[in-house]
C-alpha positions, 0 to 999 in steps of 0.5 A, spaced: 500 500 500 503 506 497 499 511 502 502 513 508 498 514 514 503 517 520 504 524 520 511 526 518 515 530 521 510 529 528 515 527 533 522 532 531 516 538 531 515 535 537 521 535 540 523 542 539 518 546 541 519 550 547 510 549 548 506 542 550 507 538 544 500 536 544 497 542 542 502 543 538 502 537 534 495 534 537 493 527 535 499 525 531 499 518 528 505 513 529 507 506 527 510 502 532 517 499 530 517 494 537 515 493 543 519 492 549 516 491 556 518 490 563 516 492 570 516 498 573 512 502 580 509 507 574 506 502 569 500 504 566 494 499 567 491 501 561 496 502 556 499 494 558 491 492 557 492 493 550 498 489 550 496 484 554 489 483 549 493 483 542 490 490 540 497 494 541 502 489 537 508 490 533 507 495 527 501 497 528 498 504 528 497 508 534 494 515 535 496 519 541 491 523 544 496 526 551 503 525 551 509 529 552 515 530 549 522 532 553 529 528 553 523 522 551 516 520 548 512 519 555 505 516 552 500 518 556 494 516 553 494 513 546 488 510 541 490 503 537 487 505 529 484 498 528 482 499 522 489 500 519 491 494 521 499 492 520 504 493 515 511 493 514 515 499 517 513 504 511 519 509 510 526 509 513 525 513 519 532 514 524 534 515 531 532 522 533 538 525 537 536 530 542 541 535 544 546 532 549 547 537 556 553 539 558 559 542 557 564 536 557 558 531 554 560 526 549 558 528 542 552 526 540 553 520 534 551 520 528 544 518 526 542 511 524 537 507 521 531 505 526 529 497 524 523 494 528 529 490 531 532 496 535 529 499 541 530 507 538 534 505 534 541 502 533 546 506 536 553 506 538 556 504 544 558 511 548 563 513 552 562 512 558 565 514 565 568 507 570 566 508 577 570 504 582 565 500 587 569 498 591 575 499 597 580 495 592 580 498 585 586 503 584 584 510 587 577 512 583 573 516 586 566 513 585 562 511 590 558 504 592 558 499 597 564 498 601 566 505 596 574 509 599 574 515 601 573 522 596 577 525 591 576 529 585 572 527 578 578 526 572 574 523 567 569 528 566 569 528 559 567 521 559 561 523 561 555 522 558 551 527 562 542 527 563 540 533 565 535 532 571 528 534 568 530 529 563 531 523 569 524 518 569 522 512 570 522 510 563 529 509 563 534 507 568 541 508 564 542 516 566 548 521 570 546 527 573 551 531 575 549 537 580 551 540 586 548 538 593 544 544 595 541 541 601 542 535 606 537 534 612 539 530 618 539 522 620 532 521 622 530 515 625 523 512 625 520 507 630 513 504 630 510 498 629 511 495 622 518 496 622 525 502 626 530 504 620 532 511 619 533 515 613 536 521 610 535 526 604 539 531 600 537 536 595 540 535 588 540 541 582 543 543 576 541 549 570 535 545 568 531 544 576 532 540 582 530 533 584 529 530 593 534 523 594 533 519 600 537 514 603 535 508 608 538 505 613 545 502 609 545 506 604 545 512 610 552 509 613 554 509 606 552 515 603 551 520 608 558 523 609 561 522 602 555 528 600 557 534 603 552 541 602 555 545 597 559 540 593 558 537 586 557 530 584 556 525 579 550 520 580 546 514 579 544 508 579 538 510 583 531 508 583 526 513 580 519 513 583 513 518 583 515 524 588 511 524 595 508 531 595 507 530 602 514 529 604 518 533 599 517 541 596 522 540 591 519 542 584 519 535 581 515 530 579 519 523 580 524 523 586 531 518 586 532 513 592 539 511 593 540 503 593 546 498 593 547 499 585 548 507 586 554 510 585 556 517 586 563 520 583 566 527 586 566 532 581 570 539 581 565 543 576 564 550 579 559 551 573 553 548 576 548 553 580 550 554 587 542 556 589 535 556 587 529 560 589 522 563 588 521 568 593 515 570 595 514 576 599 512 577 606 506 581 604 504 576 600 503 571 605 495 572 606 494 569 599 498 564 600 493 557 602 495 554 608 500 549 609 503 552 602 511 550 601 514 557 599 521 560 599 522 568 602 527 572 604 528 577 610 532 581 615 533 578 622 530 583 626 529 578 633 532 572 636 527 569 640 530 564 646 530 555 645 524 553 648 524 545 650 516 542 648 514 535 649 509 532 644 504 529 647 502 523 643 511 520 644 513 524 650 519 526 645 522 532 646 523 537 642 527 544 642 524 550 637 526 557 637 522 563 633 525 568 629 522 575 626 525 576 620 521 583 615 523 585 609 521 590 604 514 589 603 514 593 611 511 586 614 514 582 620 513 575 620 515 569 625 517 563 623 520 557 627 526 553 626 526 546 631 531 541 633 538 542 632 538 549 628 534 552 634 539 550 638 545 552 635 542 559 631 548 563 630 545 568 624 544 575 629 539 580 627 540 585 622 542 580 617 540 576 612 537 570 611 534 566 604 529 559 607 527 554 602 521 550 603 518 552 609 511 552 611 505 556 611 501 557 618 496 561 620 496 561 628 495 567 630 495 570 623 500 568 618 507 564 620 512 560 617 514 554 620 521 550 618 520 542 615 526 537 615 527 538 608 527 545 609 533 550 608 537 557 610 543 560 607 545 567 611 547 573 607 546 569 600 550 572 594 544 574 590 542 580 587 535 580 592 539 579 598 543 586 596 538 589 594 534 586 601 540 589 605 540 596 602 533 598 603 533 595 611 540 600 612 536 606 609 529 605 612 529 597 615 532 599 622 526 601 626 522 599 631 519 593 631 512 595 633 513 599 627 512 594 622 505 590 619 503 583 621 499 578 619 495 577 626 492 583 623 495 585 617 489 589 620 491 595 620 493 597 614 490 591 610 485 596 606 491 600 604 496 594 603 491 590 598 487 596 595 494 597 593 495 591 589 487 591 586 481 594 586 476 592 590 470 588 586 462 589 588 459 583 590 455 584 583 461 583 579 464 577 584 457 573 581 457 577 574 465 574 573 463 568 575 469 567 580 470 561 583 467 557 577 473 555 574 478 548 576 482 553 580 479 557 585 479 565 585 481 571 590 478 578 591 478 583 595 472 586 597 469 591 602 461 590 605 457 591 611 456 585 615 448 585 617 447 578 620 451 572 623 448 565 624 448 564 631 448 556 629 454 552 630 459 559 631 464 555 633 466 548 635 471 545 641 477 544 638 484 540 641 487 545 645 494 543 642 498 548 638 496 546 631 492 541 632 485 545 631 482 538 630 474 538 634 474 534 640 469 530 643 466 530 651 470 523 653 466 524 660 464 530 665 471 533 665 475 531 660 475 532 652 478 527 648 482 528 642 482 523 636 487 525 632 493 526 637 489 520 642 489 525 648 484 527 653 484 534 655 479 537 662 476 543 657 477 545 650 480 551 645 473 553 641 475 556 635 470 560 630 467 557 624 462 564 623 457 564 617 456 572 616 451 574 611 455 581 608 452 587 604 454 592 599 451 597 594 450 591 589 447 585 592 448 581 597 453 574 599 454 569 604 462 569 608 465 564 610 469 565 617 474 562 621 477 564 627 482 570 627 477 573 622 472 571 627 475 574 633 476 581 629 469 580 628 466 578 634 471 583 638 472 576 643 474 569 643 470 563 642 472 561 649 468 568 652 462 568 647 461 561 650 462 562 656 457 567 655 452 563 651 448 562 658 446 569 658 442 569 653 440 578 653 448 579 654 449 573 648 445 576 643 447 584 644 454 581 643 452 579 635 448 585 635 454 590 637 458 586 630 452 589 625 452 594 620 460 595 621 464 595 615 470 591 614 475 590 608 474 582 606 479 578 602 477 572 600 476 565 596 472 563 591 472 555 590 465 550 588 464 545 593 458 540 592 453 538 599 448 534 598 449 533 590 447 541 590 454 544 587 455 551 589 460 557 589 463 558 597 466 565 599 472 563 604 475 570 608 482 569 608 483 575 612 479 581 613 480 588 617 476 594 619 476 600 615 481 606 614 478 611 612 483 615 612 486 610 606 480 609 602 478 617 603 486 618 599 483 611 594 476 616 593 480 623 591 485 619 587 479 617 583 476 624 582 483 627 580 481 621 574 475 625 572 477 631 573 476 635 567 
């Protein structure tokens, strides 16, 4: 048959674009030279269906209807074209070679002919780079068990290096070299199913970054030889789906270290030293709860170590608070634990860069410091520089003199009004907020005229962070599930439900506790306390009506008894300035002014 079905030209457009493949080359058609299967933790079920029924077979044709296209093709869904059936390889198709990266990367081989005996394509033999594993071989630098002691990589140009945004698990002969920007400390773990201990390290180069863990033998080995700031080639390790719970690195797969693994010292100073997304301080009330960020800041306060004990193990464990400011004028504590609490050394008026930490929100917006989580004091970076000559020209100040999240409060009408009109309650619906996938953010100001006094707040776990509901265990104690403690009363907590008017329509907020006692001008602990006086409970919600309050928030669908409607969530609200939104009004008269 002389036609030709397949769309040429469809995977070398594909692989040069710098835009999703998919839409550029939507649906191309392919005919498959070979199938080559074998077990792996990622497999797709469905694709091996195919397979397994005799539909996907060897030079059949297939349509792609998702896929991308980096150092390799990763077929995500695909359509078996039946009706096309099977013929003999049309055309003489060859290897598409990409790029090779790296300066010291060994040339890419000349191009040959694909056969549907190859598996993409027949190549030649590459170069490859020899590790010693092993204490017996003749001073190589490499290490695997039983591996000697460092020294510097001599063979580079040998190397046939894989970017890191290229690692997956689709293949598993790769190097990578890149530097070693974070090592976290031995954490050893203990419960019923098994005791052991691990380690992580960070590893970066100039396309991105992707988290390591080593286990039990794998930390006596590794964990000396990889030193922060240092340079190594990697591999041998197993790739898996990154465990977003676990990790705040920007990748999608992450590696573990096993007995096959060997990592070479190399000097290269090429390799980046450092890589951040800053998000500024003022930004942390549109940032969700629990989000892993970067930041940059001025030490401005050194608090003392302080000792707790967990409740749930008895363990100790030392943390210490740190108020860090930045160009923005806001103030923010964020807390570092365990050994680097102990040992702080970084003073105040200098400053320091964290990598993933996370977002909290006990008494308003806070930073908090995880096992992955990094810092650097007086990084070399153009932000730092930048950071430190505002703070000696304007940042020495009191700290009293600076804005915070408990209430970014005072001036939050000023400081988000500056960023973005505010929109009517008319158009949050006309615009159709919070409709979409993802949910949308405003700023809104309106006059709340009624608070639902059902379910104004819940008994929650007195413990710090916890915030879960805790139920009477008997006539003196309150008893928490997930931290599987009792308590003789309980913390209550705001979850308010306020109807807000303005001069366009009407909506229904959403209201946790911070925003709950700046409405209420109480705690949920005093209104309860109260409720068993009823005039004096009732004339506490009726002081709130008719005041008026700037409201940032949420937009996001949720379903409740198969119903689906839009849920208006205040992710931080504060009373009105008037003396900024006066400035606001006449700045908008000067734009009419004739």
């Amino acid at each position: 048959m002389g036609d030709n079905p397949c769309s040429v030209g469809a995977l070398r457009t594909a692989f040069a674009t710098d835009l999703p493949p998919a839409q550029v080359v939507p649906n191309p058609i392919l005919q498959v030279l070979q199938i080559k299967t074998y077990s792996s933790s990622t497999e797709c079920p469905r694709t091996n269906y195919l397979i397994q029924n005799g539909e996907l077979v060897k030079l059949c044709f297939i349509q792609l209807t998702n896929y991308n296209a980096r150092r390799i093709l990763i077929i995500i869904e695909l359509q078996v074209l039946k009706e096309l059936g099977t013929r003999d390889k049309i055309g003489t198709p060859t290897g598409l070679e990409t790029a090779t990266v790296g300066q010291n990367s060994a040339p890419a081989p000349q191009q040959e002919v694909a056969s549907a005996t190859s598996f993409y394509g027949n190549k030649p033999p590459q170069p490859q780079r020899t590790l010693a594993v092993g204490g017996t071989g003749g001073g190589g630098s490499g290490y695997g068990r039983d591996a000697g002691a460092a020294t510097s990589c001599t063979s580079s140009s040998q190397v046939n290096v894989y970017p890191i945004e290229a690692v997956s698990p689709y293949q598993n002969k790769w190097t990578i070299k890149a530097r070693v920007t974070h090592k976290s400390e031995i954490k050893n773990w203990n419960n019923q199913k098994s005791e052991g201990k691990l380690f992580t390290v960070h590893f970066l180069d100039e396309t991105g970054e992707i988290r390591a863990t080593g286990f039990n033998q794998e930390v006596d080995t590794f964990y000396e030889v990889l030193q922060e700031g240092q340079v190594y080639y990697v591999s041998k390790c197993r790739v898996t789906m990154a465990k977003k719970q676990f990790s705040n690195v920007n990748n999608d797969y992450e590696l573990t270290f096993g007995r096959e693994t060997e990592i070479e010292l190399c000097e290269d100073d090429s390799v980046p030293k450092v890589n951040f997304n800053f998000i500024q301080l003022s930004d942390l009330g549109n940032i969700e709860k629990d989000a892993v960020i970067d930041v940059l800041g001025v030490v401005k306060d050194v608090g003392e170590v302080e000792e707790i004990v967990a409740k749930t193990t008895g363990k100790p464990y030392h943390k210490r608070d740190i108020s860090i400011v930045d160009a923005s004028d806001v103030l923010v504590r964020c807390t570092v634990w365990g050994n680097q609490a102990k040992s702080w050394e970084i003073t105040p008026n200098n400053v320091v860069a964290f990598k993933g930490v996370k977002v909290g929100d006990y008494g308003g917006r806070t930073l908090s410091m995880l096992y992955s989580s990094s810092m650097m004091a007086n990084p070399d970076i153009d932000e730092a520089h930048s950071l430190k000559g505002w703070y000696d020209g304007q940042g020495q100040r009191d700290l009293n003199s600076y804005k915070t999240h408990a209430g970014l409060g005072a001036s939050i009408g000023g400081a988000l009004g500056r960023n973005e009109p505010y929109k009517s309650l008319a158009q949050i619906r006309e615009e159709n907020l919070g409709m979409g996938d993802k949910p949308d953010y405003f700023t809104t100001k309106a006059t709340i005229v009624y608070i639902k006094h059902e379910n104004v707040s819940y008994p929650a776990c007195p413990k710090e962070g916890c915030n879960k509901k805790v139920v009477k265990y008997d006539e003196d104690s309150w008893r928490c599930e997930k931290c599987a403690e009792t308590y003789p009363k309980p913390q209550y907590r705001y979850i308010m439900t306020v109807s807000v008017n303005d001069a366009t329509g009407q909506a229904w907020f959403n209201c946790f506790d911070d925003v709950g006692r700046l409405i209420m001008g109480k705690t949920a602990d005093e209104l309860e306390e109260l409720s068993e006086n009823k005039p004096e409970y009732e004339a506490t919600f009726a002081q709130t009506l008719c005041k008026a309050f700037i409201f940032r928030c949420r937009a996001k669908q949720d379903t409740y008894q198969d119903q689906t409607r839009v849920r208006y969530q205040v992710m931080n609200a504060a009373p009105i300035n008037y003396a900024v939104e006066a400035a606001k009004l006449a700045e908008q008269i000067k734009r009419y002014h004739m």
